[in-house]
Structure formats: structure tokens, C-alpha cells
TORLUMKOL-329857 format. One record per atom (N, C-alpha, C): atom name; x, y, z. Coordinates in steps of 0.2 Angstrom, whole numbers, padded with zeros to 4 digits. Atoms other than C-alpha are relative to their C-alpha. Example, Ala and Ser with C-alpha at 12.3 -4.5 7.8 and 13.67 -1.06 7.14 Angstrom:
BEGIN
REC  atomo     xx     yy     zz
REC      N   0004  -0006   0000
REC     CA   0062  -0022   0039
REC      C   0004   0006   0000
REC      N  -0004  -0006  -0001
REC     CA   0068  -0005   0036
REC      C  -0004   0005   0003
END
This chain:
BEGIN
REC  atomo     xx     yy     zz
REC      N  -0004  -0003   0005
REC     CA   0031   0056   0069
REC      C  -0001   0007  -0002
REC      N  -0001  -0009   0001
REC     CA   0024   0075   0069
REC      C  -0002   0001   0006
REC      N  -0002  -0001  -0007
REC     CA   0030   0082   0084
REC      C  -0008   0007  -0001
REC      N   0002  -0002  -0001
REC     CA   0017   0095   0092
REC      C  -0001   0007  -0004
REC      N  -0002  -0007   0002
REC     CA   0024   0111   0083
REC      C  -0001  -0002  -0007
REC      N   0001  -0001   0006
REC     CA   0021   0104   0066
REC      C  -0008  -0001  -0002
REC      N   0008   0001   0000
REC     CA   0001   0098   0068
REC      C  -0004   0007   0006
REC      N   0004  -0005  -0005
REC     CA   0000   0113   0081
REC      C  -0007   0001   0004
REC      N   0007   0001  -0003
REC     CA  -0014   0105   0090
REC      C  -0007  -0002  -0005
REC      N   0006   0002   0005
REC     CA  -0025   0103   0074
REC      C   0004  -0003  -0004
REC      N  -0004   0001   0005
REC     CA  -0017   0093   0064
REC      C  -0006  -0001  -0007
REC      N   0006   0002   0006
REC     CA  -0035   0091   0052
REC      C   0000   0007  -0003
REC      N   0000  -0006   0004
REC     CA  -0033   0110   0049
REC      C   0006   0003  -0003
REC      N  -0006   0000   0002
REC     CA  -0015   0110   0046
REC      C   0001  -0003  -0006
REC      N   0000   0005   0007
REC     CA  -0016   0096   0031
REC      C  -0001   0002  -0006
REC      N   0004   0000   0007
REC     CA  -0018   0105   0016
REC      C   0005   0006  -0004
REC      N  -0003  -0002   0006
REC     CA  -0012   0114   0002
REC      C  -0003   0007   0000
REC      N   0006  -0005   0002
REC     CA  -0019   0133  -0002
REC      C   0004   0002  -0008
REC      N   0000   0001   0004
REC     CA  -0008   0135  -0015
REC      C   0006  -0003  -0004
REC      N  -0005   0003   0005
REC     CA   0006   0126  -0029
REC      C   0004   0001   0005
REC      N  -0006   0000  -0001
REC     CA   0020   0135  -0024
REC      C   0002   0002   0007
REC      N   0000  -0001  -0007
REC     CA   0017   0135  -0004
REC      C   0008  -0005   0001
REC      N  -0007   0004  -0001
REC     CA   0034   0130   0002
REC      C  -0004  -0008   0005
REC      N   0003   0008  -0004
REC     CA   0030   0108   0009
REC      C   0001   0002   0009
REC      N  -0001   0002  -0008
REC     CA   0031   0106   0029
REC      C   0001  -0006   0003
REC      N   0000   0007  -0001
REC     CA   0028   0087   0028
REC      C  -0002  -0002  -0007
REC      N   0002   0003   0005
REC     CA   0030   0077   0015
REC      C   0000  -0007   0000
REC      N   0001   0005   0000
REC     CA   0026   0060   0012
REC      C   0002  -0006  -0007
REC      N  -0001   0002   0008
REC     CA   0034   0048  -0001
REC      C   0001  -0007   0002
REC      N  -0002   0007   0000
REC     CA   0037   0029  -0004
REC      C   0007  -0001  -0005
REC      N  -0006   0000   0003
REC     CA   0054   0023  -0007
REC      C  -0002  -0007  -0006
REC      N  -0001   0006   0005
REC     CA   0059   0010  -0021
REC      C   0002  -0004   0004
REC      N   0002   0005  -0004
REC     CA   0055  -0008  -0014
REC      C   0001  -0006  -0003
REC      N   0003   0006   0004
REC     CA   0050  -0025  -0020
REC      C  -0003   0000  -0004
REC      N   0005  -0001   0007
REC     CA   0035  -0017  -0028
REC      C   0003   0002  -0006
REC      N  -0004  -0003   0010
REC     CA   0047  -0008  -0042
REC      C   0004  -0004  -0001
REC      N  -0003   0005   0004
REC     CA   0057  -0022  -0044
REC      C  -0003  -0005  -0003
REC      N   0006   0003   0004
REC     CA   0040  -0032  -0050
REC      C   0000   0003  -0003
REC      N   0000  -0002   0004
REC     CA   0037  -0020  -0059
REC      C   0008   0001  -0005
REC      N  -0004  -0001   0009
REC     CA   0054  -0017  -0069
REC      C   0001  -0005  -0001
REC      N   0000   0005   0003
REC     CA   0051  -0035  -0074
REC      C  -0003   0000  -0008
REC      N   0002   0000   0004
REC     CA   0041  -0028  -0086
REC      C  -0004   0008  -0001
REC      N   0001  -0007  -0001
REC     CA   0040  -0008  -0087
REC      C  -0008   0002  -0001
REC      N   0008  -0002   0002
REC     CA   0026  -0006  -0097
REC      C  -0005  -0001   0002
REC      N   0005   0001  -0004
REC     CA   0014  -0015  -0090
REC      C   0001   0002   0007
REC      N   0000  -0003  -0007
REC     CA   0018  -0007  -0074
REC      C  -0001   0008   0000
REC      N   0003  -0008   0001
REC     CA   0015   0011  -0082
REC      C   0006   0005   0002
REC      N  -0008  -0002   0001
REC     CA   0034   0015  -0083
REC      C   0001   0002  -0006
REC      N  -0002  -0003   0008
REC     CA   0038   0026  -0098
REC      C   0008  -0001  -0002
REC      N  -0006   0000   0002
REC     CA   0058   0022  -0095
REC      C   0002  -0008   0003
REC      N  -0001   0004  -0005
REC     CA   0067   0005  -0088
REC      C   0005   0000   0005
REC      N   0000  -0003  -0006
REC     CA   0072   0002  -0071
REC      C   0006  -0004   0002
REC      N  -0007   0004  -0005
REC     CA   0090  -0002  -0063
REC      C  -0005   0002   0008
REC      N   0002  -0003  -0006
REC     CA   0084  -0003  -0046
REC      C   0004   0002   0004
REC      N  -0003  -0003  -0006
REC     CA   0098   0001  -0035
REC      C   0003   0008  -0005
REC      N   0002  -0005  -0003
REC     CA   0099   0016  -0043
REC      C  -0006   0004   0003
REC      N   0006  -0006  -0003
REC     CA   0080   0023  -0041
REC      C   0002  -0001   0010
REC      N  -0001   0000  -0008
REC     CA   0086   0016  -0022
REC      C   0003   0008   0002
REC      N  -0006  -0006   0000
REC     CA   0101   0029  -0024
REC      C  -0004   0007   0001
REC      N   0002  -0005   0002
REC     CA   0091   0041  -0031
REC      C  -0005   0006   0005
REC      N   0006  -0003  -0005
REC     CA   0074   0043  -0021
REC      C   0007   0001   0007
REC      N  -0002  -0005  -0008
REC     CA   0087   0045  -0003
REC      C   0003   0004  -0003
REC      N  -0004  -0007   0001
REC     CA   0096   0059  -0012
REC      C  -0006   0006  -0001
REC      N   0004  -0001   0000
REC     CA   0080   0064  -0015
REC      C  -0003   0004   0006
REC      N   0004  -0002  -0004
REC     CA   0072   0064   0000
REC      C   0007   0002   0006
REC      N  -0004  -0002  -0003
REC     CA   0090   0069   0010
REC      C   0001   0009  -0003
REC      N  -0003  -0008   0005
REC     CA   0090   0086  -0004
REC      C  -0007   0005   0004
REC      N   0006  -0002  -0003
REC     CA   0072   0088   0006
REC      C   0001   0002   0007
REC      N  -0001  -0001  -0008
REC     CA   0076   0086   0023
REC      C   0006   0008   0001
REC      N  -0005  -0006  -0002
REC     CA   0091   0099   0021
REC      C  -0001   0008   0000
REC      N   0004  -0003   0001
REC     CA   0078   0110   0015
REC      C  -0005   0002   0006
REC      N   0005   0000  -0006
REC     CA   0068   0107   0033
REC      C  -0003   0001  -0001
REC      N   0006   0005   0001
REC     CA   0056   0097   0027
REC      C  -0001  -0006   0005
REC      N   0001   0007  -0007
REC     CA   0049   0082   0039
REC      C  -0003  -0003  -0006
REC      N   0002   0005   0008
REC     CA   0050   0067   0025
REC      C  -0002  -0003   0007
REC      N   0003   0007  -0002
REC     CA   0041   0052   0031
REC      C   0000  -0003  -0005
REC      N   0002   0005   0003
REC     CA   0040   0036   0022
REC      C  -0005  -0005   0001
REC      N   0008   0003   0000
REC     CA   0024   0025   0018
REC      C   0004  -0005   0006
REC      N  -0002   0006  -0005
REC     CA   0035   0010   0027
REC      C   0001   0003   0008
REC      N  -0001  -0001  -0006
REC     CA   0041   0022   0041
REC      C  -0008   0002   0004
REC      N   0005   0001  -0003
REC     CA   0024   0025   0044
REC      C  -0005  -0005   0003
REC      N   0000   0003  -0002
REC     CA   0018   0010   0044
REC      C   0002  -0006   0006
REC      N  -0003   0001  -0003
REC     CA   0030   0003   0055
REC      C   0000   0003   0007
REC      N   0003  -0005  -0006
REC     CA   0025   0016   0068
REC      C  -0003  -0004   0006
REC      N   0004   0003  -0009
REC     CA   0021   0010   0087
REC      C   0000  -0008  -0001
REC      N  -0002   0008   0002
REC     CA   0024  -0010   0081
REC      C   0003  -0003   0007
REC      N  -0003   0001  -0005
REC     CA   0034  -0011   0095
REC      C  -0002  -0002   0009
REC      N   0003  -0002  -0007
REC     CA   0025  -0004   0110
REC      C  -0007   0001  -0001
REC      N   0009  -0002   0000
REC     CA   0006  -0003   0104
REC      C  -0002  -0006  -0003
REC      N   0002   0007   0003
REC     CA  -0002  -0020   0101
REC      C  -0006   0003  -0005
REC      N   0004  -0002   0006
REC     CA  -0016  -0010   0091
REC      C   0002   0004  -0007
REC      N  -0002   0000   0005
REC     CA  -0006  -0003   0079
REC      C   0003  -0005  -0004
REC      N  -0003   0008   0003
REC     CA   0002  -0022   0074
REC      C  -0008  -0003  -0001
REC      N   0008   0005   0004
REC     CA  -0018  -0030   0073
REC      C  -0003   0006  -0005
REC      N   0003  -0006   0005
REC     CA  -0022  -0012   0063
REC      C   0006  -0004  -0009
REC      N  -0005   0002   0004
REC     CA  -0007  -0017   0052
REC      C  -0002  -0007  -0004
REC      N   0003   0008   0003
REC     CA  -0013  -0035   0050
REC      C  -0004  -0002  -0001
REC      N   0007   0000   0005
REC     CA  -0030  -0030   0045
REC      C   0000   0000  -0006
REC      N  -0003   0001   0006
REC     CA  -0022  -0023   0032
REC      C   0001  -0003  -0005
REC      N  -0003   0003   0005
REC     CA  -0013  -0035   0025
REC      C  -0004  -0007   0000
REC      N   0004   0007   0002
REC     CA  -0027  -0048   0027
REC      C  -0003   0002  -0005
REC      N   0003  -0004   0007
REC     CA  -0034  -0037   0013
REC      C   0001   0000  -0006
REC      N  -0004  -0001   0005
REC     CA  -0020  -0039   0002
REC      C   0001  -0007  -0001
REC      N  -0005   0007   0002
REC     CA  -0015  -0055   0004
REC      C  -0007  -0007  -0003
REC      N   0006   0005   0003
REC     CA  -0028  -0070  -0006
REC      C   0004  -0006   0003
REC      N   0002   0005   0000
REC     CA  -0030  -0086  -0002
REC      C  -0004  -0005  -0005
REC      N   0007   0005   0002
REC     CA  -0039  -0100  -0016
REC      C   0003  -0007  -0001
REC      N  -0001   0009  -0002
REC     CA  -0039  -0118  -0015
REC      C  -0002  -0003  -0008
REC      N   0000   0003   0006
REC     CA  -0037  -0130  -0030
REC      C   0001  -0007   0000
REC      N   0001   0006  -0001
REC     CA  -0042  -0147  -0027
REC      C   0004  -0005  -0005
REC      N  -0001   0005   0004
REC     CA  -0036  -0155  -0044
REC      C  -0005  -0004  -0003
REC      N   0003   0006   0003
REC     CA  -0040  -0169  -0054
REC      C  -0005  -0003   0004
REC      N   0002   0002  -0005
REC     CA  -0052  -0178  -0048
REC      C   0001  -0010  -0001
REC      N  -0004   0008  -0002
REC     CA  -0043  -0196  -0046
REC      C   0002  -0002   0004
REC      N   0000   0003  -0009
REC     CA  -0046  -0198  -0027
REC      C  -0007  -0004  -0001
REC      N   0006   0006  -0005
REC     CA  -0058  -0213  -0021
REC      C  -0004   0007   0004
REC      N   0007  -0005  -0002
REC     CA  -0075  -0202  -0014
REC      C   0005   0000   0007
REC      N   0002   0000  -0004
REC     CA  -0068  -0206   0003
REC      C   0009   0004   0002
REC      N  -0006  -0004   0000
REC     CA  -0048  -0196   0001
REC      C  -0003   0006  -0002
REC      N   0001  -0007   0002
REC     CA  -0056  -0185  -0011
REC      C  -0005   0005   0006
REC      N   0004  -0005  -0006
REC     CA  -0068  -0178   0005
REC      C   0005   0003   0005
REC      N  -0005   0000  -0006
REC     CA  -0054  -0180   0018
REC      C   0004   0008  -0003
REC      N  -0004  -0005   0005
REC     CA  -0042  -0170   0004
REC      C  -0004   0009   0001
REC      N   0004  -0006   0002
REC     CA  -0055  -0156   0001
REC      C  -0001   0004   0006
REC      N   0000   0000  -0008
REC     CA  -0057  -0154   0022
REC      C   0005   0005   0001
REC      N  -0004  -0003   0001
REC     CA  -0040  -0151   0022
REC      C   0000   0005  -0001
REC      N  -0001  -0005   0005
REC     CA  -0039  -0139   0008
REC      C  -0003   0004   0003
REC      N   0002  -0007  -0002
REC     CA  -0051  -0128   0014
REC      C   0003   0002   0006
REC      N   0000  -0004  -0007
REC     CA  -0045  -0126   0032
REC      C   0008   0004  -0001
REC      N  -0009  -0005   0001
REC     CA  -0028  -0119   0023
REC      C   0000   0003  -0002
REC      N   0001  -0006   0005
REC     CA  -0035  -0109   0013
REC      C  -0006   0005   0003
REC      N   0006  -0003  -0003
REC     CA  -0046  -0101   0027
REC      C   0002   0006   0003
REC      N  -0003  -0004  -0001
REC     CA  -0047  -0085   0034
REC      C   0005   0001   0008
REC      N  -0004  -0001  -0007
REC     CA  -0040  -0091   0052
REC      C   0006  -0003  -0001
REC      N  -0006   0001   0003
REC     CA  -0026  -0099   0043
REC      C   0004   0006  -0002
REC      N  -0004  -0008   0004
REC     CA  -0021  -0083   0035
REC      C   0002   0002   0006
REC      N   0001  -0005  -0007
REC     CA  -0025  -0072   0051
REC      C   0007  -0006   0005
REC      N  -0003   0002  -0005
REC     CA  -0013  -0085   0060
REC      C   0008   0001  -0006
REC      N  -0006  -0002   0004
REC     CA   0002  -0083   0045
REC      C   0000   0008   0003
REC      N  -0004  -0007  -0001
REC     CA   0002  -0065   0048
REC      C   0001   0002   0007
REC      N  -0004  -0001  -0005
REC     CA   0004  -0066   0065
REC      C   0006  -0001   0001
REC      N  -0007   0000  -0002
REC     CA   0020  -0072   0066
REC      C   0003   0001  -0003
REC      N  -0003  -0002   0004
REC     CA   0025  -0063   0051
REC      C   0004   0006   0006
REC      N  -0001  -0004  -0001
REC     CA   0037  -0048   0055
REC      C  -0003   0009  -0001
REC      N   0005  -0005   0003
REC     CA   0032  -0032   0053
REC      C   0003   0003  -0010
REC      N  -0002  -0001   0007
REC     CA   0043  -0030   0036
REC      C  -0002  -0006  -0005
REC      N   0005   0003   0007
REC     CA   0035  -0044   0029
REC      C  -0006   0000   0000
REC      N   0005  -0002   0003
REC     CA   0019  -0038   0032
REC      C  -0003   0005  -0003
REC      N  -0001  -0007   0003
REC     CA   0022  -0021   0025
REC      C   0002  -0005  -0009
REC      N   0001   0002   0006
REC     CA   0027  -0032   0009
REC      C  -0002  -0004  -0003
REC      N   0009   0002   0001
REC     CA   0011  -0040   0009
REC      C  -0003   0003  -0003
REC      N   0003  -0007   0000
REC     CA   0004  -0025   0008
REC      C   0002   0002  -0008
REC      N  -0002  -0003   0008
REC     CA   0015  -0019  -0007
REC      C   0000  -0004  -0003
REC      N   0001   0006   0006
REC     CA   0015  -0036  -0018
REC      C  -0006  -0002  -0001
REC      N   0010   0007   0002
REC     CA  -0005  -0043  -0016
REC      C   0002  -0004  -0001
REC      N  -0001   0008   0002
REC     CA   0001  -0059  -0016
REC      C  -0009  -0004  -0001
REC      N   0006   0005   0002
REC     CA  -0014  -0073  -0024
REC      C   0005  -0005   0003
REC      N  -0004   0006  -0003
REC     CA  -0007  -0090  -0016
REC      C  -0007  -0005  -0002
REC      N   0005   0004   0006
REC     CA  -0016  -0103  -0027
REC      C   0003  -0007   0004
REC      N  -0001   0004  -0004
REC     CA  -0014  -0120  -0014
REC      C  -0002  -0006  -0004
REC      N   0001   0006   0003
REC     CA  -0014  -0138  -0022
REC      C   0003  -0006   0006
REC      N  -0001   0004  -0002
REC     CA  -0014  -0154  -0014
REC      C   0009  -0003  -0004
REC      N  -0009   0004   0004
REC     CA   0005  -0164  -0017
REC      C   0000  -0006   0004
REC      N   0003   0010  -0003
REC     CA  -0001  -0183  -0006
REC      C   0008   0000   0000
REC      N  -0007   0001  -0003
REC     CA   0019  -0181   0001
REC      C   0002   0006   0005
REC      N  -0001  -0003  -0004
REC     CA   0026  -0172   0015
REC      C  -0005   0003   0003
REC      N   0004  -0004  -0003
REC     CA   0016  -0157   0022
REC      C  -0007  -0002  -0003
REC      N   0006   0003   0003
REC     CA   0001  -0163   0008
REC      C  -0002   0005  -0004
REC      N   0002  -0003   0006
REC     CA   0002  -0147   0001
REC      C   0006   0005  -0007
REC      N  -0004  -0003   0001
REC     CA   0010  -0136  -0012
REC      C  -0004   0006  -0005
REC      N   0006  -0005   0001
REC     CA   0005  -0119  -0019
REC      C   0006   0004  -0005
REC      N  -0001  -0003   0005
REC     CA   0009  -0107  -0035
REC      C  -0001   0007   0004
REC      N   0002  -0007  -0001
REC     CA   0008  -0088  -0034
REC      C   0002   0006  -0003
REC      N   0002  -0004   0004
REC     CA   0003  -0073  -0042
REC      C   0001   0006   0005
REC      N  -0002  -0008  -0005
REC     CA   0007  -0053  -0035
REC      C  -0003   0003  -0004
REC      N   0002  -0005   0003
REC     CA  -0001  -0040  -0040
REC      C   0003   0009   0004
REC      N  -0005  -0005  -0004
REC     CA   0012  -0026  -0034
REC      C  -0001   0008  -0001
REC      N   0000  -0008  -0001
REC     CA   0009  -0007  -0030
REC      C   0007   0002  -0003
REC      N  -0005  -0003   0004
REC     CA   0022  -0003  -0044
REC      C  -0001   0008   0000
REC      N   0001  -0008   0002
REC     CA   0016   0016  -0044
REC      C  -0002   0002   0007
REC      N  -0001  -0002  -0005
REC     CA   0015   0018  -0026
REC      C   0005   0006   0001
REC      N  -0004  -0003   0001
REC     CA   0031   0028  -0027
REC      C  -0002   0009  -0001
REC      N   0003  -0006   0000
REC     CA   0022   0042  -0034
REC      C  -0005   0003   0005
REC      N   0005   0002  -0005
REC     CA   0014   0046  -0019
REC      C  -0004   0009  -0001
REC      N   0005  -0008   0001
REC     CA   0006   0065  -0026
REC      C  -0007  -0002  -0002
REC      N   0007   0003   0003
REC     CA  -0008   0052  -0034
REC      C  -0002  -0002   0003
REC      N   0005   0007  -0007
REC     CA  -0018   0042  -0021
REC      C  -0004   0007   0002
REC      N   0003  -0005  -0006
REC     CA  -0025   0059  -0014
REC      C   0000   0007  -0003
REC      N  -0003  -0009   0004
REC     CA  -0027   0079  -0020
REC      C  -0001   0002   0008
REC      N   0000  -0006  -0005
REC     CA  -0023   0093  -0006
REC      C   0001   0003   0001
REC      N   0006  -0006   0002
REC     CA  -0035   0105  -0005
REC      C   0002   0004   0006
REC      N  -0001  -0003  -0005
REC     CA  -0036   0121   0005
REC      C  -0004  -0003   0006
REC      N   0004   0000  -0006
REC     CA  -0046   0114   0018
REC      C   0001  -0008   0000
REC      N  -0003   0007  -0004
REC     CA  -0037   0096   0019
REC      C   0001  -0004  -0006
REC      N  -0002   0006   0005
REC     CA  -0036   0079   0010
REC      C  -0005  -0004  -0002
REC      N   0006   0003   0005
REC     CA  -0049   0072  -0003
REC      C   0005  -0008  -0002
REC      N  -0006   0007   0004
REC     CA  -0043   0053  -0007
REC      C  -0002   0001  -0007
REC      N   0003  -0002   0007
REC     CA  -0044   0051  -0026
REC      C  -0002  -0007  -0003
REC      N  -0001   0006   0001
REC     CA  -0046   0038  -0038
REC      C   0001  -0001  -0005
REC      N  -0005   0001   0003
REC     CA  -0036   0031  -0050
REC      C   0001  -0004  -0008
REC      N   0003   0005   0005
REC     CA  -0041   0024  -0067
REC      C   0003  -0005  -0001
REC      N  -0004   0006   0004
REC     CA  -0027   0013  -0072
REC      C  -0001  -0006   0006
REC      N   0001   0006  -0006
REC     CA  -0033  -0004  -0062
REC      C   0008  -0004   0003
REC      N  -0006   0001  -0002
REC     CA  -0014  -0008  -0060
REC      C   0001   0005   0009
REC      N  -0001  -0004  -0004
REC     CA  -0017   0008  -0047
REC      C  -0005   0000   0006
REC      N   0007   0001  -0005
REC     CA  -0034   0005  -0038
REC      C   0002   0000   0007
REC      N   0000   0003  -0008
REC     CA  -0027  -0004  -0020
REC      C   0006   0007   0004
REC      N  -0005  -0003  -0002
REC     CA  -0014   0010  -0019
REC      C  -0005   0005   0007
REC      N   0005  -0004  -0002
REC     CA  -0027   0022  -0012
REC      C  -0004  -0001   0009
REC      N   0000   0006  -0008
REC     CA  -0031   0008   0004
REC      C   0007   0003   0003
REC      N  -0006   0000  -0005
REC     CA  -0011   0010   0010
REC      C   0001   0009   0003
REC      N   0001  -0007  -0001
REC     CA  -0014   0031   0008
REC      C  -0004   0002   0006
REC      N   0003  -0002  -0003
REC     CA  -0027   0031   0017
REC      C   0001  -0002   0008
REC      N  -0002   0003  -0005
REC     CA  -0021   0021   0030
REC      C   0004   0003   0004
REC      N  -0007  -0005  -0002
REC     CA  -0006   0031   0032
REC      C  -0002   0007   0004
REC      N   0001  -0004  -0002
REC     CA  -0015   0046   0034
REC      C  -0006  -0001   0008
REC      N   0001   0004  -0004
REC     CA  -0026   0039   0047
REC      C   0005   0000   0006
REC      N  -0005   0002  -0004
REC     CA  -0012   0031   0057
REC      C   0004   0008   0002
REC      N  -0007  -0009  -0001
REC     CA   0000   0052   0056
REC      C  -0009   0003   0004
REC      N   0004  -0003  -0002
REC     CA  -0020   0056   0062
REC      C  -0001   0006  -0004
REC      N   0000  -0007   0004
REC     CA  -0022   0067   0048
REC      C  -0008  -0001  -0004
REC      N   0006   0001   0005
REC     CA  -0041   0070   0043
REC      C  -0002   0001  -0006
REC      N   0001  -0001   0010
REC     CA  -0048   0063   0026
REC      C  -0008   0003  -0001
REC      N   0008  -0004  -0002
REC     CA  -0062   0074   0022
REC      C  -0006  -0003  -0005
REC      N   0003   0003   0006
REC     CA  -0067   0064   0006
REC      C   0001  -0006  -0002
REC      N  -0004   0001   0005
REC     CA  -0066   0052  -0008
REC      C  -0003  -0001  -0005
REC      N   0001   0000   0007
REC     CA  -0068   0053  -0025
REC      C  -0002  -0007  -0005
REC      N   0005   0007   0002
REC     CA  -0080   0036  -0032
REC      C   0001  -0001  -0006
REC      N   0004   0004   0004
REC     CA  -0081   0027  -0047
REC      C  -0009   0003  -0001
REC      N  -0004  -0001   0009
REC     CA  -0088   0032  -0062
REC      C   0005   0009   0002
REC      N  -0004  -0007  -0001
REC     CA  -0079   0048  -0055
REC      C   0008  -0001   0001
REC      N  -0007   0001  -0003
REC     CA  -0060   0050  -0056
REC      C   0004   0006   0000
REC      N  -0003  -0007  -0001
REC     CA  -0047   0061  -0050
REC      C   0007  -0003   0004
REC      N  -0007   0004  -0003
REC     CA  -0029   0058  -0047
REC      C   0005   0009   0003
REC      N  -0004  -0004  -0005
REC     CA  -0016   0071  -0035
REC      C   0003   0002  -0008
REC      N  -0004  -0002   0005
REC     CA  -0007   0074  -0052
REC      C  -0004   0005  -0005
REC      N   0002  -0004   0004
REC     CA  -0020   0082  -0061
REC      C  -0007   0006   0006
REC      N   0002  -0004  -0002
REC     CA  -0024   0094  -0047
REC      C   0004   0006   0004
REC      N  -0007  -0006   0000
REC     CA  -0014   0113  -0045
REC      C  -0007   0004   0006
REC      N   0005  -0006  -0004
REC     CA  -0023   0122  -0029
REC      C   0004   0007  -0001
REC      N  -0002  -0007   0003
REC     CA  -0021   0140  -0034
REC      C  -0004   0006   0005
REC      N   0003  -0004  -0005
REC     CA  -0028   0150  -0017
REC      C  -0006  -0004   0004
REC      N   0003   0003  -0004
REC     CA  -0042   0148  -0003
REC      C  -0007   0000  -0005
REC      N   0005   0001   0004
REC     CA  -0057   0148  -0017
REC      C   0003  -0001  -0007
REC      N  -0002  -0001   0007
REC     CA  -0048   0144  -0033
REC      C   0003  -0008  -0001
REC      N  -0009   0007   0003
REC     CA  -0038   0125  -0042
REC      C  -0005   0001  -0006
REC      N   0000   0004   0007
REC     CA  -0037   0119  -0057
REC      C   0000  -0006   0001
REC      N   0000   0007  -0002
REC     CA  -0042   0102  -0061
REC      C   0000  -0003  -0007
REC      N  -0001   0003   0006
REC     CA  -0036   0092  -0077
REC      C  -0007  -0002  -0003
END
């Protein structure tokens, strides 16, 4: 995705910021998804100040990132990143679906307990081998690569219960969705001398930080840092202002 002439051979020294109003060269952004349609279910709790037609912010962000491009900007998106070599690199599809083993929960819920001692074992046998990690590990094998990219952006919980008809089971589910992904200036500050990941106070934002670092990873672009608990620091409250100089909110 950066051809030679944009990473010029380094691309760990190329990766950075020196100051605000440096014109971009590569930008990186996340389109409106899944994840902001969970979230405009309910703005606020997704850390939306306004609420959300989704096929405009669709609209929006590509006019967005085409007003970028015209400007000879090299946009990338988190998806088209992720996406990358799927095709023809078997290592980047098991890298991808480590990933989303990370995102994705499995837990098991036995129920009542109104089985005879010698179902209820059989039952529980069961249960766990489907709520196990080589049961998962074999669901996202055969997923696509676009369903495990919104894996990735939803967290699915997948709460598995007995139902004693058919397949034997039946399962509930809960997402916890990278609604603020979108923003992609926050997961990360960059600095004159490269990319610090950051971290994020609002718990709604935590896991975003994982698909960032991944990404930059994946483009080969070195992370030089990251900013830990109880320490926080988000891309939005940092203005690099020369080669020894930023502001930090």
C-alpha cells in the first residue's frame, strides 16, 4: 500500500509529524461501518455529541477522503489495511485471525440445573467443547475476510446455552463496538521521531488502540512507544510544533 517513493526506504523514519501544519503524505482513516451504526443506537453512550444518519456519515467521510486524495494524499483505510495480502499471503490471514480471536468472547451457560447427574455431565461436555478456543479458532477460519474485520470492529460476547432440540444449542449476544474508531487522530500521537500509541480514557475506547497498532505493523511502520495506565494521552490532545518542541493537553 506505500509504494517505495513514499517510505523511501525507511519508512520508521518517515512516520512522523514535526510540525501541525506540515502538509500529510499518508493518511490513515476508518470509514463509517457496523461499528457507528451500534453506536447510533444510542449516541451518547457511544460518545457522539450529535445523532447519526448513517448513510450520510457514509457519504460524507468518501467525500472526505476523495477531497484528500485530489490533494495527493495516499488515504488508506483501517479495512483496506487490514485486508491487505489475504489473498496471496497465508500469514497475513492467520495474523488477521489472531486478531479477531482477541475480540471475539466465547462463555458457556449451562442453565437450570433440572438434568438427571448423568445429562447434566454429558450437557456440560458439550458446552464446553463449543465454547472452547479451538471451536472459535475453527469459526474464524471459515469466516471471510470481511467478517472477520467486523469481528474485530463489533467485540462480539456470544453467551451459548443448551436448547435439548436440534443442534442442542442456542446462544444470546452482546457487542461492544469500536464506535470511535472513526477518529483515527486518537489511538496514537506523531511525534517528530515517529509514532507513540496512546491511551484512551473512555473504556468505551480501550480495544481501539490493538486494530491501530496492528495496522501500523501490518504498512511496516515503526511503533516507538505506548503510553500505560495510570498514564493517559490521546492523538487529539497533541500539537507537534518543531523537532524539540509540542504541546500536550
Amino acid at each position: 500500500l506505500l509504494s517505495p517513493h513514499e517510505n523511501d526506504g525507511d519508512l520508521a523514519l518517515k512516520s512522523c509529524q514535526v510540525h501541525e501544519d506540515h502538509p500529510a503524505r499518508v493518511v490513515v482513516v476508518c470509514e463509517p461501518g457496523l461499528q457507528k451504526q451500534m453506536g447510533a443506537l444510542h449516541p451518547a453512550a457511544a460518545l457522539y455529541e450529535r445523532f447519526v444518519n448513517l448513510e450520510a456519515s457514509v457519504s460524507e467521510h468518501a467525500t472526505f477522503r476523495d477531497t484528500l486524495r485530489k490533494r495527493g494524499i495516499k488515504v488508506l483505510t483501517v479495512r483496506e489495511i487490514l485486508r491487505l495480502g489475504l489473498v496471496n499471503n497465508l500469514r497475513c490471514r492467520l495474523d488477521l485471525e489472531d486478531l479477531a480471536m482477541g475480540f471475539l468472547t466465547y462463555q458457556g451457560d449451562a442453565g437450570p440445573g433440572d438434568k438427571t447427574p448423568t445429562s447434566r455431565g454429558k450437557l456440560e461436555e458439550n458446552l464446553k467443547e463449543h465454547v472452547s478456543d479451538s471451536y472459535k479458532r475453527l469459526v474464524l477460519e471459515n469466516m471471510s475476510a470481511d467478517q472477520l474485520i467486523d469481528v474485530i470492529l463489533t467485540k462480539p460476547t456470544v453467551t451459548v446455552k443448551p436448547s435439548y432440540r436440534d443442534t442442542g444449542f442456542t446462544a444470546s449476544y452482546e457487542f461492544e463496538p469500536l464506535t470511535n474508531l472513526i477518529f483515527t487522530r486518537d489511538q496514537q500521537i506523531t511525534t517528530a521521531k515517529g509514532v507513540v500509541m496512546a491511551s484512551l480514557r473512555s473504556s468505551q475506547r480501550q480495544h481501539e488502540i490493538k486494530v491501530m497498532r496492528f495496522c501500523f505493523q501490518k504498512l511496516g511502520i515503526t511503533v516507538l512507544g505506548q503510553v500505560d495506565p495510570p498514564g493517559y494521552l490521546e492523538g487529539g490532545d497533541f500539537f507537534p510544533a518543531g523537532e524539540d518542541l509540542c504541546f500536550v493537553g
